[in-house]
N, C-alpha and C positions, 0 to 999 in steps of 0.2 A: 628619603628615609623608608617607604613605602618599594623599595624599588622601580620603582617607574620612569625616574630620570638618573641619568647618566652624569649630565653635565649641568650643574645650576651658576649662576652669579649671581650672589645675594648676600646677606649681610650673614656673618660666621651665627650660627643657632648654639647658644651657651651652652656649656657642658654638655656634649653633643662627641662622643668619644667614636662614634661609627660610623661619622664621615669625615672624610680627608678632604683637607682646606689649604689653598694656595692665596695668600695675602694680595691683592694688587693694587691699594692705595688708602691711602684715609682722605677723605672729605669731611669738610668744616661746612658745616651749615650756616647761613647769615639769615635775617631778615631782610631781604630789598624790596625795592619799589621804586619805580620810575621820578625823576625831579618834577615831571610835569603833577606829578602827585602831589608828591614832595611839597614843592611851591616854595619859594624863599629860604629853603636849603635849613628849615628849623626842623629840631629832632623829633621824632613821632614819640610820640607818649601812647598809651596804652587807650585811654580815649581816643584818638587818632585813631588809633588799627582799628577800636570798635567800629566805629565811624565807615570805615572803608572796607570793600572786602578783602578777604584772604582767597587766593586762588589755588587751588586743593586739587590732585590727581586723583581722578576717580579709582577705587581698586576693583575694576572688572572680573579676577581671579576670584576674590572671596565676595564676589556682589555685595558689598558693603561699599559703606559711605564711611570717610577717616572721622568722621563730628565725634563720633562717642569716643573716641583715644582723647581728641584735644578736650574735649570738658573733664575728663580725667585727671589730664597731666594738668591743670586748672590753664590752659592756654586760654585768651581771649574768646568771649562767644560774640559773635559779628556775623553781620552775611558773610557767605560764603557762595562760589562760584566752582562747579566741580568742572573739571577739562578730563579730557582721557588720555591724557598723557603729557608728559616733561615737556616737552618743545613746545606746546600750546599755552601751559603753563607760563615761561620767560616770556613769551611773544605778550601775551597778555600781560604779564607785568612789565616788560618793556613800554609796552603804550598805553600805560599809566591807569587799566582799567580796575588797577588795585595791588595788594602786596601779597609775597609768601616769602617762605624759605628756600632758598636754592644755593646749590653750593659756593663756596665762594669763590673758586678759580673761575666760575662763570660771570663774575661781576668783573667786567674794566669799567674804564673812564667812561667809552661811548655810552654804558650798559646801566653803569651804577650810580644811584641815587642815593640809596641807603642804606647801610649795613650794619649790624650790630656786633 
């Protein structure tokens, strides 16, 4: 918007009439978390998440921490665990060291525990 990038991928910026935007998929967010978490395959309730952490991408770009959106949007306040990026993010919720959200074509069988 600033001119300084050419080319971005990111989510369309609302009525936003001065840049030109090419669609290339929709993603469904879930909440998962590993079975080993999991544990007896019963549904996590809201105390549950308290309980455990949420594993959270750090935003290195705006040096902010995501906490003040989630007490906003009234999301769970719980530990939280920042990673610096996606892939660190799954790995960690694959072996059970807590939950997030990640999209859902990245949950299979081997992967998924729990999804909302």
């Amino acid at each position: 918007m600033d001119g300084e990038i050419d080319l971005a991928i990111a989510p369309t910026p609302k009525n936003n009439e001065d840049l030109e935007s090419i669609f290339l998929e929709d993603v469904v967010l879930v909440t998962a978390m590993s079975r080993r978490l999991l544990q007896e395959k019963r549904t996590p309730t809201k105390e549950f998440l308290t309980k455990h952490p949420q594993i959270l991408v750090y935003n290195h770009q705006h040096n902010e921490r995501p906490d003040t959106t989630i007490r906003k949007t009234g999301k769970e306040a719980g530990h939280k665990i920042y990673v610096p990026d996606h892939h660190t993010k799954v790995k960690m919720i694959e072996g059970g060291v807590g939950w997030g959200r990640i999209a859902k074509s990245e949950c299979t069988k081997e992967k998924k525990s729990g999804a909302d």
